[in-house]
PDB file of N, CA, C, O and CB in Angstrom:
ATOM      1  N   UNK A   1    -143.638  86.039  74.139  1.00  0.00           N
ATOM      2  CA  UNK A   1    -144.478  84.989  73.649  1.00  0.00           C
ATOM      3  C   UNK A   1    -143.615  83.804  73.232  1.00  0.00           C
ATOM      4  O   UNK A   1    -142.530  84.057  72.707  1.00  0.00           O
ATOM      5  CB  UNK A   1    -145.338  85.485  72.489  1.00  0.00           C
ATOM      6  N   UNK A   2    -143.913  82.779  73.377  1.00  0.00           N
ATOM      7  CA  UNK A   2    -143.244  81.402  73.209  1.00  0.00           C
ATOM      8  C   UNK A   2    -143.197  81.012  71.762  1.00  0.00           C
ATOM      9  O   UNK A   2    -144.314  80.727  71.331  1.00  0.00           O
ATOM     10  CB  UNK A   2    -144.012  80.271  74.011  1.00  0.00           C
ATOM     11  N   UNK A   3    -142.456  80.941  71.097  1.00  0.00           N
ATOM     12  CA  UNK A   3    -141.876  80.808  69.529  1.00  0.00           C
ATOM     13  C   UNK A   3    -140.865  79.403  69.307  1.00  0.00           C
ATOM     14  O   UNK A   3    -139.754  79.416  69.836  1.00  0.00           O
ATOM     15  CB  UNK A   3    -140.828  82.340  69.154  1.00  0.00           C
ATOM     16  N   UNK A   4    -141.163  78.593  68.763  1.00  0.00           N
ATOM     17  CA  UNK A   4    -139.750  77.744  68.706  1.00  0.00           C
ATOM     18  C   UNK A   4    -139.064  77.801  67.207  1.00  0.00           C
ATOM     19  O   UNK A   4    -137.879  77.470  67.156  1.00  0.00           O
ATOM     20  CB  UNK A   4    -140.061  76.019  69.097  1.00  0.00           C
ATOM     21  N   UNK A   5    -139.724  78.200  65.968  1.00  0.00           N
ATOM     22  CA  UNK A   5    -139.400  77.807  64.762  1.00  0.00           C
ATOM     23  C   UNK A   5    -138.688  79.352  64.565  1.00  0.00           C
ATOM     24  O   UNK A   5    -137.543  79.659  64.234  1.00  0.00           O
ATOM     25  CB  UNK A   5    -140.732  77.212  63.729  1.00  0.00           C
ATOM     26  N   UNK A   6    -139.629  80.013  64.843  1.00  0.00           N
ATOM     27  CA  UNK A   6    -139.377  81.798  64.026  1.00  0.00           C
ATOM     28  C   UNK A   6    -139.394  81.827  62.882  1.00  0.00           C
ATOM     29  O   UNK A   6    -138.774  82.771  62.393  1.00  0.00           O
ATOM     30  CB  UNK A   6    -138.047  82.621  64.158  1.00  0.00           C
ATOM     31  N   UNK A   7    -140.014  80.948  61.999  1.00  0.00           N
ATOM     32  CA  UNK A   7    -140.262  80.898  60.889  1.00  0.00           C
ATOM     33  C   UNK A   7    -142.185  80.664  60.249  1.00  0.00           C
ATOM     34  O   UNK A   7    -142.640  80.398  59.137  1.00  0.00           O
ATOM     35  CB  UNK A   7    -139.230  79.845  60.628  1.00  0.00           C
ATOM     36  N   UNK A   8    -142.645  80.849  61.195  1.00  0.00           N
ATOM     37  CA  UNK A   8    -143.864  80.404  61.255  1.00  0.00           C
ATOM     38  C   UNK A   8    -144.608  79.086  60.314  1.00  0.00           C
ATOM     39  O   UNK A   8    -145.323  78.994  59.317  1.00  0.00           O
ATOM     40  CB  UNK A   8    -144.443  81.556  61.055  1.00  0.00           C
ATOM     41  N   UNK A   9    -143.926  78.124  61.351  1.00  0.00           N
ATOM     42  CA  UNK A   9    -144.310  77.005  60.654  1.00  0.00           C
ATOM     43  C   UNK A   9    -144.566  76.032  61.771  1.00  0.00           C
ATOM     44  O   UNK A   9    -144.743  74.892  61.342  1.00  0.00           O
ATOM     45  CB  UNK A   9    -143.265  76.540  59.603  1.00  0.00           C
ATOM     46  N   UNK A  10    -144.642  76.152  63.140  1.00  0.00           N
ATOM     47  CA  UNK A  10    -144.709  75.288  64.476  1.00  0.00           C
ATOM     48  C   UNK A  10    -145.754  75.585  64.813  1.00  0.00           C
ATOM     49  O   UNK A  10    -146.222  74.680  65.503  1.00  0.00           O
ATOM     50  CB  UNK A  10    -143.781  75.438  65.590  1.00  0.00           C
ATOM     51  N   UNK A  11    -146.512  76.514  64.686  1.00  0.00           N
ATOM     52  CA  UNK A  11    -147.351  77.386  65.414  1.00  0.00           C
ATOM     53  C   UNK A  11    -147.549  77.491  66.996  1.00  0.00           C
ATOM     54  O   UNK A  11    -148.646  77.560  67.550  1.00  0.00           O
ATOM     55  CB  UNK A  11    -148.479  77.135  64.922  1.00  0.00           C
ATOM     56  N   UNK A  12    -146.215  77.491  67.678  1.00  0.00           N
ATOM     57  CA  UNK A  12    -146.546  77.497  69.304  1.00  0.00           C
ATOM     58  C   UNK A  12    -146.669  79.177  69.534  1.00  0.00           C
ATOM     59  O   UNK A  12    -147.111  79.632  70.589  1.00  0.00           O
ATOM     60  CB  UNK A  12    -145.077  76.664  70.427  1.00  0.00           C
ATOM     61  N   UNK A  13    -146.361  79.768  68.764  1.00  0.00           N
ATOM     62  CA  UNK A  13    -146.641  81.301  68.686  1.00  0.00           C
ATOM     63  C   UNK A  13    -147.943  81.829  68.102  1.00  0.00           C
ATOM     64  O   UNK A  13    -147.962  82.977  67.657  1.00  0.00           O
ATOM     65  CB  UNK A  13    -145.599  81.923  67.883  1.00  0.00           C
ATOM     66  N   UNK A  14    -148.733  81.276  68.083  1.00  0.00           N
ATOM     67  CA  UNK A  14    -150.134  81.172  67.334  1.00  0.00           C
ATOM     68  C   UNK A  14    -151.050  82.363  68.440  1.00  0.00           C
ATOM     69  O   UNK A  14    -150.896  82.087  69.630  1.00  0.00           O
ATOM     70  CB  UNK A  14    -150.887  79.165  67.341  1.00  0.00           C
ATOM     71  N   UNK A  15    -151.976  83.644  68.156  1.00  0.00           N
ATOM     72  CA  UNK A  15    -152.957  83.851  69.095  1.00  0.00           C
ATOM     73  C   UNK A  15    -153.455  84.973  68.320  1.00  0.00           C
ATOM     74  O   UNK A  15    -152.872  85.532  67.391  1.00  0.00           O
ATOM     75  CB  UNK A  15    -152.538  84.077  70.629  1.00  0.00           C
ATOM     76  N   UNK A  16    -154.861  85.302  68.916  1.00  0.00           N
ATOM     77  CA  UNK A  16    -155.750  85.985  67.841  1.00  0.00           C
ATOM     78  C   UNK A  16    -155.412  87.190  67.779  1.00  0.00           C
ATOM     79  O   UNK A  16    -154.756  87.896  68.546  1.00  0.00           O
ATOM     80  CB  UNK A  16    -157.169  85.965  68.023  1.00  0.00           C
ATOM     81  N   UNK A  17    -156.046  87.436  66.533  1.00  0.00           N
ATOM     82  CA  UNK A  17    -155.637  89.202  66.386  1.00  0.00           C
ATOM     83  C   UNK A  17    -157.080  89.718  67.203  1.00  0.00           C
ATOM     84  O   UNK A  17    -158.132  89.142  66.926  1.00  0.00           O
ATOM     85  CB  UNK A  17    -155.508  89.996  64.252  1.00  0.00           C
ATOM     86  N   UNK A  18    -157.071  90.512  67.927  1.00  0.00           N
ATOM     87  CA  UNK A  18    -158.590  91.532  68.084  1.00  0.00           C
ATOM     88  C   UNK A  18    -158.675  92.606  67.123  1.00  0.00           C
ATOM     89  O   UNK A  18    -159.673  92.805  66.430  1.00  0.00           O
ATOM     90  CB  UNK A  18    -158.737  92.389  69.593  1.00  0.00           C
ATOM     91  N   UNK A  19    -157.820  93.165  67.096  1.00  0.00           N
ATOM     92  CA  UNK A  19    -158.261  94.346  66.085  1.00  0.00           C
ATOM     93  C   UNK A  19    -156.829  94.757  65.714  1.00  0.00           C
ATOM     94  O   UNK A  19    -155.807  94.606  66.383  1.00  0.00           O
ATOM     95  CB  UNK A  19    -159.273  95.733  66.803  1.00  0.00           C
ATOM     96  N   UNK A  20    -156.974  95.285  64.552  1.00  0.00           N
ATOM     97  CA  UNK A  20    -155.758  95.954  63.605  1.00  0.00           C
ATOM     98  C   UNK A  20    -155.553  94.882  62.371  1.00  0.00           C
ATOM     99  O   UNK A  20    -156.533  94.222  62.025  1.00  0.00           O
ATOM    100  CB  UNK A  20    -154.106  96.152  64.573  1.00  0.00           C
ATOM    101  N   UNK A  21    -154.196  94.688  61.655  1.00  0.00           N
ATOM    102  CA  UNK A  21    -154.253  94.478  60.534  1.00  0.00           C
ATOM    103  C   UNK A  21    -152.660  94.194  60.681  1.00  0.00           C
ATOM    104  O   UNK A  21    -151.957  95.018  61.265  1.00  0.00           O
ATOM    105  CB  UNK A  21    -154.943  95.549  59.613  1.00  0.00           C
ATOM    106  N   UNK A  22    -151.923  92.593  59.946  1.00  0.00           N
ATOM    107  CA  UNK A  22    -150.681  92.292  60.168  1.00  0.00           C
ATOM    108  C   UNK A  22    -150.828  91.578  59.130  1.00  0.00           C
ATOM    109  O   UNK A  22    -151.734  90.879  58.675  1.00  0.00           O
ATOM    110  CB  UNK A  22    -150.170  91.775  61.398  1.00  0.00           C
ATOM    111  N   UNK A  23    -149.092  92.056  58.615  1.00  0.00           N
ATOM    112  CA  UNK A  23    -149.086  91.312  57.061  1.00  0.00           C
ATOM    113  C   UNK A  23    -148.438  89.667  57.983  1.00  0.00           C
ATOM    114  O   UNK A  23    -148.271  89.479  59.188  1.00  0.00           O
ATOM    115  CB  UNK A  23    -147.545  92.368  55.405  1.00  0.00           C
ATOM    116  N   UNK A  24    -148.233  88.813  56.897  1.00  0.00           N
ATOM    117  CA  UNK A  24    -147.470  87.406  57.217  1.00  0.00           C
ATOM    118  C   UNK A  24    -146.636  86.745  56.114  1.00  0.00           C
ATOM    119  O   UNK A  24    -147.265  85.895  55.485  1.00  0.00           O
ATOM    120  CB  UNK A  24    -148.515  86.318  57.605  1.00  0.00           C
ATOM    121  N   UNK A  25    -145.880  86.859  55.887  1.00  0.00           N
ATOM    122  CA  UNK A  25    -145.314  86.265  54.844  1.00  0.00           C
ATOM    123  C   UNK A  25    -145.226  84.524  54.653  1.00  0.00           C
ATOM    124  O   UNK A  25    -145.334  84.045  53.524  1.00  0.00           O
ATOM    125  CB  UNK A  25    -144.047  86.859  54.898  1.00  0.00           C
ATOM    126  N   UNK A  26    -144.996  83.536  56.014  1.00  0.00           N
ATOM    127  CA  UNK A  26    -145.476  82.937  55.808  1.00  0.00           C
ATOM    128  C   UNK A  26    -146.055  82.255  57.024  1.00  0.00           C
ATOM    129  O   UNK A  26    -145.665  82.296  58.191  1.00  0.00           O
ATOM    130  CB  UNK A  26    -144.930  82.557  55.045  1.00  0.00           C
ATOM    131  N   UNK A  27    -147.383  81.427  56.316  1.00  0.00           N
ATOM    132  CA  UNK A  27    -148.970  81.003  57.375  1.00  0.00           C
ATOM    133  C   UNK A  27    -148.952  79.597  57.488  1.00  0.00           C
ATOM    134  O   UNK A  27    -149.978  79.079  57.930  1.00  0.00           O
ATOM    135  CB  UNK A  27    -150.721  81.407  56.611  1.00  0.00           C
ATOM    136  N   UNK A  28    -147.769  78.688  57.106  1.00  0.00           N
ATOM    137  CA  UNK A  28    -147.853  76.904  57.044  1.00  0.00           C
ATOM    138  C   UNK A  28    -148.879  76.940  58.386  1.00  0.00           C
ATOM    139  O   UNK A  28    -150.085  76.715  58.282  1.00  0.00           O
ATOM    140  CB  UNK A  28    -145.953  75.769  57.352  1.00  0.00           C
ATOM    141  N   UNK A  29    -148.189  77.267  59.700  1.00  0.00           N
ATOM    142  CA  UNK A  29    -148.763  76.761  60.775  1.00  0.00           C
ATOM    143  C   UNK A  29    -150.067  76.692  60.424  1.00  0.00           C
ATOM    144  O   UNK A  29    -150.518  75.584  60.132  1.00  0.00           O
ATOM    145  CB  UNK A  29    -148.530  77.446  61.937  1.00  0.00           C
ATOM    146  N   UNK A  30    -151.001  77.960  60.381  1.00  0.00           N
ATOM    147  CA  UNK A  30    -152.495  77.985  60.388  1.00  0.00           C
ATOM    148  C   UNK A  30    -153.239  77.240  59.709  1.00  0.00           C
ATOM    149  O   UNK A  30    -152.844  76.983  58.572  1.00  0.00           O
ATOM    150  CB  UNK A  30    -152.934  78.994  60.099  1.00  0.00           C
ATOM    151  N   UNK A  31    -154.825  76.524  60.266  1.00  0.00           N
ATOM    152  CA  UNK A  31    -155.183  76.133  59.222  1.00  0.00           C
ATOM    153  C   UNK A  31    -156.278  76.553  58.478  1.00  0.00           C
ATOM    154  O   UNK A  31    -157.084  76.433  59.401  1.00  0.00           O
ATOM    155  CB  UNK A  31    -155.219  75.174  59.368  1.00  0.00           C
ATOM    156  N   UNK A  32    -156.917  76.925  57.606  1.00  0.00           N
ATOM    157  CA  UNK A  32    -158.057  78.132  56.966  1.00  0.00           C
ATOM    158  C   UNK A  32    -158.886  77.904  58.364  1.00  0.00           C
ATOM    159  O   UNK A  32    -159.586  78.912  58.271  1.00  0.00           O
ATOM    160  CB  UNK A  32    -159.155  77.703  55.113  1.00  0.00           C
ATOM    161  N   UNK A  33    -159.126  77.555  59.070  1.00  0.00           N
ATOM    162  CA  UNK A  33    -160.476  77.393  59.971  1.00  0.00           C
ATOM    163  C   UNK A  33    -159.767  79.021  60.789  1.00  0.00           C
ATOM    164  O   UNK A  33    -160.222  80.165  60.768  1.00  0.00           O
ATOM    165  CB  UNK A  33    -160.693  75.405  61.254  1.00  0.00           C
ATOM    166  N   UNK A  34    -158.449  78.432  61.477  1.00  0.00           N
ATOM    167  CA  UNK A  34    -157.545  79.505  62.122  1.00  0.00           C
ATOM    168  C   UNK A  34    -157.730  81.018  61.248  1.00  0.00           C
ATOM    169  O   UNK A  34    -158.327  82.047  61.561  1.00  0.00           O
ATOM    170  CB  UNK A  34    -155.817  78.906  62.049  1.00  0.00           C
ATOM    171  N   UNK A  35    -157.199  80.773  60.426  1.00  0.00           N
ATOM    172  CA  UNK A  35    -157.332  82.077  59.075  1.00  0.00           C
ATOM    173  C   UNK A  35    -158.668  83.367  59.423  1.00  0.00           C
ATOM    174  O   UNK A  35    -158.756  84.569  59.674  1.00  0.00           O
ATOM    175  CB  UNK A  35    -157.965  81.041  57.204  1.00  0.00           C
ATOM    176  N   UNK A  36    -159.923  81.641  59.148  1.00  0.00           N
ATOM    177  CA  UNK A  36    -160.905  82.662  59.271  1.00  0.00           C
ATOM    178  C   UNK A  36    -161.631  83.053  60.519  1.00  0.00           C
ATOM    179  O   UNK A  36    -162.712  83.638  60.592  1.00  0.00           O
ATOM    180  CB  UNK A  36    -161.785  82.367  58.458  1.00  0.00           C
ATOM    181  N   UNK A  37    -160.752  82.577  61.623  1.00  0.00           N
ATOM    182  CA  UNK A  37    -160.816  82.915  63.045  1.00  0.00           C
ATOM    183  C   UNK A  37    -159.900  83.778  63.838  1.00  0.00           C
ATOM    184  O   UNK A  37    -159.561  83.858  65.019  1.00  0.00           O
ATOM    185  CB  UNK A  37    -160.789  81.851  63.637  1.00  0.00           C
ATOM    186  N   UNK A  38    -159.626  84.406  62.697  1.00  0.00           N
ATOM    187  CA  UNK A  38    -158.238  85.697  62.668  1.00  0.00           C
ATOM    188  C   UNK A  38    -157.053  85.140  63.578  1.00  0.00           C
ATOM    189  O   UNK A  38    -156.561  85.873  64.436  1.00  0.00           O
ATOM    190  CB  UNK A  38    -158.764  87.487  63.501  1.00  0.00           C
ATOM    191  N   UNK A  39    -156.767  84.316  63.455  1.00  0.00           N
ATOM    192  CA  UNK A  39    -155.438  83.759  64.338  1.00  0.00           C
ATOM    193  C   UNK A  39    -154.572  84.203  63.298  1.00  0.00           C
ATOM    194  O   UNK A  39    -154.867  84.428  62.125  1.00  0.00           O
ATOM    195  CB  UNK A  39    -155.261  81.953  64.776  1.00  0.00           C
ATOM    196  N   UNK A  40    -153.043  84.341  64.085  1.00  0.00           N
ATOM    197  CA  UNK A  40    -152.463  85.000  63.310  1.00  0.00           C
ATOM    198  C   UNK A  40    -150.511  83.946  64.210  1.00  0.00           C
ATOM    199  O   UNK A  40    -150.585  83.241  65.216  1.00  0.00           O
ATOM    200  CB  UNK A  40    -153.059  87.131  63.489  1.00  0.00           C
ATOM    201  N   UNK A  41    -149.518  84.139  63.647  1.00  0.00           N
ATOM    202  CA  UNK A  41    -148.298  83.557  64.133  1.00  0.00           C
ATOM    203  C   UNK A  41    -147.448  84.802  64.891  1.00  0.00           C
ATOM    204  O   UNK A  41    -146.771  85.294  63.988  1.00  0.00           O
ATOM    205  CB  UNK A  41    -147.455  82.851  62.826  1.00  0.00           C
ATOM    206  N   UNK A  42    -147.207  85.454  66.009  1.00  0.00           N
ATOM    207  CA  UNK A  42    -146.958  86.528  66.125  1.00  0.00           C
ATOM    208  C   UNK A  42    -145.374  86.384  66.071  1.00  0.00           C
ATOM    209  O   UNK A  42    -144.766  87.454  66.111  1.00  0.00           O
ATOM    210  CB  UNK A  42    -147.649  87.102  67.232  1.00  0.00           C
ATOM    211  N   UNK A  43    -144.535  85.097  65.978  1.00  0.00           N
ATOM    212  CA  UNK A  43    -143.205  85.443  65.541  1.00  0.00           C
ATOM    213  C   UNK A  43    -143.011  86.056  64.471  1.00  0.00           C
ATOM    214  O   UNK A  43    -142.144  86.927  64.535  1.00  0.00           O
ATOM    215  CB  UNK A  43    -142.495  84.528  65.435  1.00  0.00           C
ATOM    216  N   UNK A  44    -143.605  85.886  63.321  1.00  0.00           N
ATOM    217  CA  UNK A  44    -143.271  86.922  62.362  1.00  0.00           C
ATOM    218  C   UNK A  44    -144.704  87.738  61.706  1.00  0.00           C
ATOM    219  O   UNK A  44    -144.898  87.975  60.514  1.00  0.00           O
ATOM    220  CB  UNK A  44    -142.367  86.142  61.148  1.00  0.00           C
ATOM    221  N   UNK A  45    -145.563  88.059  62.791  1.00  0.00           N
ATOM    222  CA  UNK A  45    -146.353  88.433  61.786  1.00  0.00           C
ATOM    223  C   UNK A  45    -146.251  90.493  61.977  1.00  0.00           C
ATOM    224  O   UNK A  45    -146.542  90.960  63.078  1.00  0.00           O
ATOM    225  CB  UNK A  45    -148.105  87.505  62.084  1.00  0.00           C
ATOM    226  N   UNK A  46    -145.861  91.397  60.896  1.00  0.00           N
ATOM    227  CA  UNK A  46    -145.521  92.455  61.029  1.00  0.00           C
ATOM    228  C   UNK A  46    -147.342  93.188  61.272  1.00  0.00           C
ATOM    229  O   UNK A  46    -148.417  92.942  60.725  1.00  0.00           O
ATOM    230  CB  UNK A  46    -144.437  92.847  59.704  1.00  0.00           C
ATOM    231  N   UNK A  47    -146.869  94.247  62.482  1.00  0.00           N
ATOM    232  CA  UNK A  47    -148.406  95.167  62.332  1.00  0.00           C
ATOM    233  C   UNK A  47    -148.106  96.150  61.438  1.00  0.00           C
ATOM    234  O   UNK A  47    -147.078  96.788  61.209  1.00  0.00           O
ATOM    235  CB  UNK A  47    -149.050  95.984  63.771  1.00  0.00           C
ATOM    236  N   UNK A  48    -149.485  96.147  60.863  1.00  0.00           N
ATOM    237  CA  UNK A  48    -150.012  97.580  59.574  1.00  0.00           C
ATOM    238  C   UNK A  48    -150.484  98.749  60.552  1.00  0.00           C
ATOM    239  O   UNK A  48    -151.413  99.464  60.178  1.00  0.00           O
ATOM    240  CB  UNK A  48    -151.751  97.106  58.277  1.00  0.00           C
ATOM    241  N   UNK A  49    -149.815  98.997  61.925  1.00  0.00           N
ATOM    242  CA  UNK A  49    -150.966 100.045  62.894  1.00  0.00           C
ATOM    243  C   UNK A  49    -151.055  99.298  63.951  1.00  0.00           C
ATOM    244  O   UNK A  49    -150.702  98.175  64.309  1.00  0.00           O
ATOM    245  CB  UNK A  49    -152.638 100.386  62.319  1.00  0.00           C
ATOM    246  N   UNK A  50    -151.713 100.359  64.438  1.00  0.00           N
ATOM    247  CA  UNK A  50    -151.735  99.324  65.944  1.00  0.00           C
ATOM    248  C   UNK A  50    -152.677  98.049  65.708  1.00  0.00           C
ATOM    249  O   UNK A  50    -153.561  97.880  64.867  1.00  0.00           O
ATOM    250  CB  UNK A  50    -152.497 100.255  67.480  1.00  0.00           C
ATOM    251  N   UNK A  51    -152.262  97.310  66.599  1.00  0.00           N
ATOM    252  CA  UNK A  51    -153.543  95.929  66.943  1.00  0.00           C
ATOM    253  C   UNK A  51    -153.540  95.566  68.044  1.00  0.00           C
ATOM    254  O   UNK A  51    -152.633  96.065  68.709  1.00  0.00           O
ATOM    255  CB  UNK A  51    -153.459  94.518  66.269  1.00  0.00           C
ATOM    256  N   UNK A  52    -154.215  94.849  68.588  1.00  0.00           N
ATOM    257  CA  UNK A  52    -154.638  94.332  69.716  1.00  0.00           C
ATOM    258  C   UNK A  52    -154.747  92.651  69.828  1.00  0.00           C
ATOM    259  O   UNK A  52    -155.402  92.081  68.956  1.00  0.00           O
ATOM    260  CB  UNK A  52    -155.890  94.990  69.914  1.00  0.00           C
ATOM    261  N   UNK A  53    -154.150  91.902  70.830  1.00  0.00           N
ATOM    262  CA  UNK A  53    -154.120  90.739  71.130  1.00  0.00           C
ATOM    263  C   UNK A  53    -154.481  90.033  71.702  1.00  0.00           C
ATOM    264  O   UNK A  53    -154.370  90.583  72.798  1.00  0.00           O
ATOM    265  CB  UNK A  53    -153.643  90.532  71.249  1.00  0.00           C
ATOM    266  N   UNK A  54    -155.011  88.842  71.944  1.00  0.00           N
ATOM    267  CA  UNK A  54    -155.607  88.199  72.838  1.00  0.00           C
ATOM    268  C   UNK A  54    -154.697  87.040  73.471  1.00  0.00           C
ATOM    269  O   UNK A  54    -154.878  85.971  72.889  1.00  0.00           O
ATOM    270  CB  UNK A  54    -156.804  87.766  72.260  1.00  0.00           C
ATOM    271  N   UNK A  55    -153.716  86.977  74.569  1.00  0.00           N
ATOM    272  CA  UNK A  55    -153.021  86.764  74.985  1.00  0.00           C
ATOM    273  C   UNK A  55    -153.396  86.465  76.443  1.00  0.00           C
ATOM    274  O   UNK A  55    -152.528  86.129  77.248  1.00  0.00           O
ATOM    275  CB  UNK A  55    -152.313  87.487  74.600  1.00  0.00           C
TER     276      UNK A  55
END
């Protein structure tokens, strides 16, 4: 997946979660609309279990 910051703050690594559960330490990129449209930064975002992506 295409990442430029690795810090999650560019968001070119940005894409939705479908299912499962990933912590983030940090979310600058997103904006609450994203949040509550389960987008998620997958350079650093760790899975709790499996999940599923929309890619």
């Amino acid at each position: 997946m295409d990442s430029a910051c690795r810090s999650g703050t560019c968001g070119t690594c940005r894409v939705k979660l479908k299912n499962g559960k990933v912590r983030m330490p940090v979310q600058d990129a997103l904006s609450d609309a994203d949040r509550g449209d389960d987008y998620i930064l997958a350079c650093q975002a760790g899975p709790e279990g499996d999940v599923a992506l929309e890619a």
